[in-house]
DRENDO-1510 file (C-alpha; in Angstrom, 1 decimal, always signed):
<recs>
REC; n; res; u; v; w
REC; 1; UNK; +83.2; +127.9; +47.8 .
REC; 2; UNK; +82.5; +126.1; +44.4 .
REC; 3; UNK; +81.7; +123.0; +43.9 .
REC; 4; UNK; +84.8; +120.3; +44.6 .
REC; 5; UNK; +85.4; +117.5; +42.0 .
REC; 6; UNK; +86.7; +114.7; +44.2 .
REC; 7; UNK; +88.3; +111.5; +43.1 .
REC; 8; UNK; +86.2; +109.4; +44.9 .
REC; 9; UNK; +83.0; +110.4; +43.8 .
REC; 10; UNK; +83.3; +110.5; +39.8 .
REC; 11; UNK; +83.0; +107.3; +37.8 .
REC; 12; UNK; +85.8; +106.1; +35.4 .
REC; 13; UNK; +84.4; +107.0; +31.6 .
REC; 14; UNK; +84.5; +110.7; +32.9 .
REC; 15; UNK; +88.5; +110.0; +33.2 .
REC; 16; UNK; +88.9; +108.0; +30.0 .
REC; 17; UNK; +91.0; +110.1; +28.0 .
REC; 18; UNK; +90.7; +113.3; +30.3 .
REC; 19; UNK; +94.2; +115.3; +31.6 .
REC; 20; UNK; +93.7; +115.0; +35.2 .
REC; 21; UNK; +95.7; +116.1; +37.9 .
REC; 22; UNK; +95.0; +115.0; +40.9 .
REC; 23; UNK; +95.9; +116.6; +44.7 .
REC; 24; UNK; +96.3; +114.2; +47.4 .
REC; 25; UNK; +96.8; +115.7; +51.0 .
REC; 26; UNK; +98.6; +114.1; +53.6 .
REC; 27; UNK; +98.2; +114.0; +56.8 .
REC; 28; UNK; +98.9; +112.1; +59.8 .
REC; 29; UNK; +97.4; +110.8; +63.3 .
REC; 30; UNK; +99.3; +111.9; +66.2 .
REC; 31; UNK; +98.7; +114.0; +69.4 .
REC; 32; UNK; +97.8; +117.8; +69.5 .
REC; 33; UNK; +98.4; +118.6; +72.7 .
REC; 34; UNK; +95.3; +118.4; +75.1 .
REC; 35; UNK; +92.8; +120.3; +72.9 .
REC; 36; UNK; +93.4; +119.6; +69.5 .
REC; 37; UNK; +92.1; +116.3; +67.8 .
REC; 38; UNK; +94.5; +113.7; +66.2 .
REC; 39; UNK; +94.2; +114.4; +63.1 .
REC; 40; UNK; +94.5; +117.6; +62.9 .
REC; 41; UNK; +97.3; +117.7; +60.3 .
REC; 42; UNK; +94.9; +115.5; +58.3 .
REC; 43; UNK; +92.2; +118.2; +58.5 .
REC; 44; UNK; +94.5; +121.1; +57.8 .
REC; 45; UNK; +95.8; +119.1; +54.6 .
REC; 46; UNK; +92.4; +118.8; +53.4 .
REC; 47; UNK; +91.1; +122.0; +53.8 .
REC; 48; UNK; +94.0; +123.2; +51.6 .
REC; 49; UNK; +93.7; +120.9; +48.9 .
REC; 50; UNK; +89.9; +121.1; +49.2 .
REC; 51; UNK; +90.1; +125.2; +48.8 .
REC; 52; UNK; +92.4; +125.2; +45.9 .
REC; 53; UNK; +91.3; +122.6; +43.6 .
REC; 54; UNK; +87.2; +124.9; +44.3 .
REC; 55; UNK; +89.0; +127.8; +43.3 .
REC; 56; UNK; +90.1; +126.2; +40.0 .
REC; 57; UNK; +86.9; +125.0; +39.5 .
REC; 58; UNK; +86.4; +122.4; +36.9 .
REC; 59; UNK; +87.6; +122.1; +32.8 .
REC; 60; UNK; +85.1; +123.2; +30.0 .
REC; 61; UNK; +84.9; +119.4; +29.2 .
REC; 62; UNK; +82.8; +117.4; +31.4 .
REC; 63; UNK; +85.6; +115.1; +32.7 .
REC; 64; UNK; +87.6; +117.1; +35.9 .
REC; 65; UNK; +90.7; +118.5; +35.2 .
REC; 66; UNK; +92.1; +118.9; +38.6 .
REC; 67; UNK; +90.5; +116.2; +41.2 .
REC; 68; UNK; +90.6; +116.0; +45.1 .
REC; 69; UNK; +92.1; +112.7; +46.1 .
REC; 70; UNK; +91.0; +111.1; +49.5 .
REC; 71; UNK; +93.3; +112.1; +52.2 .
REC; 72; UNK; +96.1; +110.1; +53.5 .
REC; 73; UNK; +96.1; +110.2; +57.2 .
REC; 74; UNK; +99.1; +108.0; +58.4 .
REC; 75; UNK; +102.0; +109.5; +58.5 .
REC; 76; UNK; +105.7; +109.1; +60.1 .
REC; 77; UNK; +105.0; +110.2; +63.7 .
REC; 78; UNK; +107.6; +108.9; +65.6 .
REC; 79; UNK; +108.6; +111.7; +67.4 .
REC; 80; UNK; +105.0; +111.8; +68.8 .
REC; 81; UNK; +104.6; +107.8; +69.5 .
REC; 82; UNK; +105.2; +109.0; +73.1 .
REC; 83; UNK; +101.4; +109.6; +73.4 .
REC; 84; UNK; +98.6; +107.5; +73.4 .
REC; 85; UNK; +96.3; +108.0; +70.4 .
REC; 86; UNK; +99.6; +108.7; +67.8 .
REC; 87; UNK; +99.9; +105.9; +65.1 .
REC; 88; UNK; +102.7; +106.5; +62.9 .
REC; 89; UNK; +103.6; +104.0; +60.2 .
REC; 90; UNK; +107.2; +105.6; +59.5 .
REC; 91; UNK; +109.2; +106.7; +56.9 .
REC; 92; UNK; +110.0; +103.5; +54.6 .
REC; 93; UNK; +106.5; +102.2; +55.0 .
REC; 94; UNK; +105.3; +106.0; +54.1 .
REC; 95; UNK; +107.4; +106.4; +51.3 .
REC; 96; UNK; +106.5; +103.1; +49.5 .
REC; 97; UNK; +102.9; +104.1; +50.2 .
REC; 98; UNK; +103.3; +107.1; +48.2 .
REC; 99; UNK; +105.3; +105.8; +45.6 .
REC; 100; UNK; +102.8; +102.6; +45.1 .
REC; 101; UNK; +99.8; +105.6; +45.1 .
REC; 102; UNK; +101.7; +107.6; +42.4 .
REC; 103; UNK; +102.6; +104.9; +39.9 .
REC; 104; UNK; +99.0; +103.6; +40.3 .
REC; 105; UNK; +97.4; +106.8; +39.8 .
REC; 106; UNK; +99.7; +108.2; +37.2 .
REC; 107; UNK; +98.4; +105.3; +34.8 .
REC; 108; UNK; +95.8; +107.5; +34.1 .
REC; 109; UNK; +96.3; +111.0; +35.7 .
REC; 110; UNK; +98.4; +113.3; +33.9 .
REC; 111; UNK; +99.9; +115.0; +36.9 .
REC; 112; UNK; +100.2; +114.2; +40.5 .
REC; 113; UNK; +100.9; +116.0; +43.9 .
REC; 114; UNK; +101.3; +115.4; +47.3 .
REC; 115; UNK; +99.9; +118.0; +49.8 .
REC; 116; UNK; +101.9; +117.8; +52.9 .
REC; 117; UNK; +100.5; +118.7; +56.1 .
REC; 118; UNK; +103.2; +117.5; +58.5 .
REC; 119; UNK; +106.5; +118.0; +59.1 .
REC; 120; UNK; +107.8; +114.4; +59.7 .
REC; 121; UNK; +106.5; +113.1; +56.6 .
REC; 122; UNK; +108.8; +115.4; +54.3 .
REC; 123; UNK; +111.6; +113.1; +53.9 .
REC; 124; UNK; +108.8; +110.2; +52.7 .
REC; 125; UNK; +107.1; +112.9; +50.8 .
REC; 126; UNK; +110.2; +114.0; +49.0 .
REC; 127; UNK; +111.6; +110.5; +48.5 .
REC; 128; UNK; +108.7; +109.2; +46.6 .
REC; 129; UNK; +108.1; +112.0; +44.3 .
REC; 130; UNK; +112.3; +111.8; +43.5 .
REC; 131; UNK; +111.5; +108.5; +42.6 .
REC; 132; UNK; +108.3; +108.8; +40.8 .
REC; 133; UNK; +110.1; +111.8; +39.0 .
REC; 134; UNK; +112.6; +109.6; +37.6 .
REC; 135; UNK; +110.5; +107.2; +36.5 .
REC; 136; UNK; +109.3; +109.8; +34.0 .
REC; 137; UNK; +106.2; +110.4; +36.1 .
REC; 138; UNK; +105.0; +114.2; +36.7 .
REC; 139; UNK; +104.5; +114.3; +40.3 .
REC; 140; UNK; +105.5; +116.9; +42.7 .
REC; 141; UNK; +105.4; +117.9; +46.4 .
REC; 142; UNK; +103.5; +121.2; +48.1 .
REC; 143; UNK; +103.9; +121.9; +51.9 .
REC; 144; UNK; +101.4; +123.5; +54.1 .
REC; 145; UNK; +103.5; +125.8; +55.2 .
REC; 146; UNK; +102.2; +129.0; +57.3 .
REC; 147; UNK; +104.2; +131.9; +57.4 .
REC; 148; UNK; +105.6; +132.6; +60.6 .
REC; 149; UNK; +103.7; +129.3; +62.7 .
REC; 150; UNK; +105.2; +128.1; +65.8 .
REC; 151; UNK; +105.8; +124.4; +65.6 .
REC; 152; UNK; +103.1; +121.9; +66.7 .
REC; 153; UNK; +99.5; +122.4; +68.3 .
REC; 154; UNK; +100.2; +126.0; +69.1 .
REC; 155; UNK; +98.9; +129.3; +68.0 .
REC; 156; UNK; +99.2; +128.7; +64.3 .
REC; 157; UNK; +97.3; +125.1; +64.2 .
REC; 158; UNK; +94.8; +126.1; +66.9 .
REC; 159; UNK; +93.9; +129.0; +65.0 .
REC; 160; UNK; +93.3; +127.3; +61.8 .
REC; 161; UNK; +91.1; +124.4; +63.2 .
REC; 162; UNK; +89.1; +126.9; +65.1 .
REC; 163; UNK; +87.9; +128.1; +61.3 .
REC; 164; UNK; +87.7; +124.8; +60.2 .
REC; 165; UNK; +86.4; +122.5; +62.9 .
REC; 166; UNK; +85.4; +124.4; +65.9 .
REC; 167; UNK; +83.7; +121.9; +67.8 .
REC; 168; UNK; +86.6; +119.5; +67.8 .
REC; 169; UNK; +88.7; +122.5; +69.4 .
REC; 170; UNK; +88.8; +121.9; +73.2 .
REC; 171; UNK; +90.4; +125.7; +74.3 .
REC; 172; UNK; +89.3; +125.2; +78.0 .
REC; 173; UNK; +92.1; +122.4; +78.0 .
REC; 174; UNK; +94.2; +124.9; +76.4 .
REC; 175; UNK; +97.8; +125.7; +77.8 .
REC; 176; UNK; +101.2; +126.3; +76.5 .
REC; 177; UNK; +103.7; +123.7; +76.1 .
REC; 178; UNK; +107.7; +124.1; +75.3 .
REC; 179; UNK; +107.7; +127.9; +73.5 .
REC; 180; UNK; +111.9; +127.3; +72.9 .
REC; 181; UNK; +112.3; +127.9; +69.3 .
REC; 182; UNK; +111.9; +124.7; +67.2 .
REC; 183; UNK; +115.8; +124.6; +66.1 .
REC; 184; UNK; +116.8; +124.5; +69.8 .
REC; 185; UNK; +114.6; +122.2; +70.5 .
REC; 186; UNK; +115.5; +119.5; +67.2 .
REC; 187; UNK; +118.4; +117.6; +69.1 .
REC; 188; UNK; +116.4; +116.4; +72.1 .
REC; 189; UNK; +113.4; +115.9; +70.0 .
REC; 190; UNK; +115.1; +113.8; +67.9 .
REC; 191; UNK; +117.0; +112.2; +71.2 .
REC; 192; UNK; +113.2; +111.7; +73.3 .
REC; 193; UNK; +110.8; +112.6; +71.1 .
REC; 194; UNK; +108.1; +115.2; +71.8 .
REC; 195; UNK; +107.1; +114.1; +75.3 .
REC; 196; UNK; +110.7; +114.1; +76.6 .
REC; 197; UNK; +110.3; +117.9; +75.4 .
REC; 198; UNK; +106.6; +119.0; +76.3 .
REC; 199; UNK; +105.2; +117.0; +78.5 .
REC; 200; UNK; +101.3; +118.3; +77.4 .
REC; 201; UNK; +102.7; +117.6; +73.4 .
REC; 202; UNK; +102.5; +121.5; +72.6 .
REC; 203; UNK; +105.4; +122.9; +71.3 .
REC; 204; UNK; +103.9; +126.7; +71.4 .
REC; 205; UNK; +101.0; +128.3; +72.9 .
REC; 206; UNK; +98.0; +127.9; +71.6 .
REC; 207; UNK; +96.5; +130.9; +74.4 .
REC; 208; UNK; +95.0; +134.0; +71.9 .
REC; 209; UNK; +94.6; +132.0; +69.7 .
REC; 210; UNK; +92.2; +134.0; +66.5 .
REC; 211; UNK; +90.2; +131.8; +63.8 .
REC; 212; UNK; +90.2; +134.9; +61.8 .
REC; 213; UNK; +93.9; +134.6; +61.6 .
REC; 214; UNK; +93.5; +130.9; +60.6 .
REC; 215; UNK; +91.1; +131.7; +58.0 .
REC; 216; UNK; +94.0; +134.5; +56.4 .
REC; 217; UNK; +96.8; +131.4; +56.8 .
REC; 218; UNK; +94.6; +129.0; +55.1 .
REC; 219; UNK; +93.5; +131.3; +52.1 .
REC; 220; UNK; +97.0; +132.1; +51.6 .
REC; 221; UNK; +98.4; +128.9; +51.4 .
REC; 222; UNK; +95.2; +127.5; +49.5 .
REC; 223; UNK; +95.2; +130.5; +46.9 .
REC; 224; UNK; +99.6; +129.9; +46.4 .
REC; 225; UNK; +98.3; +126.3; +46.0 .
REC; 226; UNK; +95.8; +127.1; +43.0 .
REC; 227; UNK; +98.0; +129.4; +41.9 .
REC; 228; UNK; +101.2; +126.7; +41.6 .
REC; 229; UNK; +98.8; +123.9; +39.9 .
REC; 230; UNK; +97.9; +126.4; +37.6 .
REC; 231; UNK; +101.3; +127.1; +36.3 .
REC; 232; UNK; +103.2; +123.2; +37.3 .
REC; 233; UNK; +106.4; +124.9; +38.1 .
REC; 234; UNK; +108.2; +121.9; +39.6 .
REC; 235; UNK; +111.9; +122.8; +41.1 .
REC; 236; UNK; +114.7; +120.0; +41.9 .
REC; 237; UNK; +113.7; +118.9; +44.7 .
REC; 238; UNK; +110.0; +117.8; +43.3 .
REC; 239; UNK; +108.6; +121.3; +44.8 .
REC; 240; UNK; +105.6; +122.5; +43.3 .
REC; 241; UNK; +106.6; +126.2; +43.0 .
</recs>
């Protein structure tokens, strides 16, 4: 992997008068079933942002042109508050984090987008870059999305954090939780929440699960990340296309 320019490790005259854009995953800090660690969408996030803005490398000029922001790993997480560990700070409070974030940093950064790693922060995600967007500010939204993934500490996640953090994968607690298709399962989850669902937080089954298969979702999803930065196609909704 190249060399990642990150945010948080340049100094400010090698922004002064450069055309920055910067990623900023999102995350969250909420249960993963009994073998995943909390913050696994915050890990997931990362390692997307951080392989995309490597394969873009960095401008001919010595500032950056596309910089890895910090991670922001609180999310809305409700639906998970049923289990100890999960701290979710909601949708408003979420959504005026973002938008505060993207006003600040679009004083000096050209272009701005949010890297979303979990589900329940879309509407705050969304929200925030409509506003942002209206206040003549370039920002956009980009989901990690993995084709085909069941819906929460299952096959798809375990997978991926086996590639990227084995030793925070715990497979001999392993087990499968609810396995009912996600839109059967979104009136009771919003009614109870994910424990009233799953009792062990997995809605899946994380059983087979293959880091090679991991390592395939995350390079496609990193490489249709580059690829969308590259070209700043930004739809209606404030989708980076």
């Amino acid at each position: 992997m190249n060399a990642v320019p990150r945010l948080a490790s340049t100094v400010w005259p090698d922004l002064a008068g450069a055309a920055v854009t910067l990623v900023v995953p999102v995350g969250s800090l909420e249960q993963h079933g009994p073998h995943l660690p909390l913050d696994t969408d915050s890990r997931i996030g990362e390692a997307v942002a951080t392989r995309a803005v490597a394969a873009l490398g960095t401008a001919a000029s010595a500032a950056p042109r596309v910089l890895l922001a910090p991670t922001v790993e609180y999310g809305a997480s409700g639906e998970h508050e049923g289990f100890p560990g999960t701290i979710s700070i909601g949708t408003e409070a979420l959504t005026l984090l973002l938008l505060e974030f993207g006003r600040s940093a679009c004083r000096w950064a050209q272009r701005l987008v949010f890297v979303n790693a979990h589900g329940g922060n879309g509407a705050a995600v969304m929200a925030a870059v409509a506003q942002l967007r209206a206040e003549s500010r370039d920002a956009a939204w980009f989901p990690c999305a993995f084709p085909g993934a069941d819906a929460h500490a299952g096959r798809t996640e375990t997978a991926v954090l086996l590639d990227i953090s084995p030793d925070r994968v715990r497979m001999d607690r392993a087990e499968a939780g609810n396995t009912a298709p996600i839109v059967d399962l979104l009136d009771d989850l919003r009614a109870v929440g994910t424990a009233g669902v799953s009792p062990n937080g997995v809605l899946g089954d994380p059983i087979g699960a293959d880091p090679a298969h991991g390592a395939r979702d995350l390079e496609e999803v990193a490489a249709t990340l580059a690829r969308a930065l590259t070209e700043w196609t930004v739809d209606d909704a404030g989708r980076l296309r």
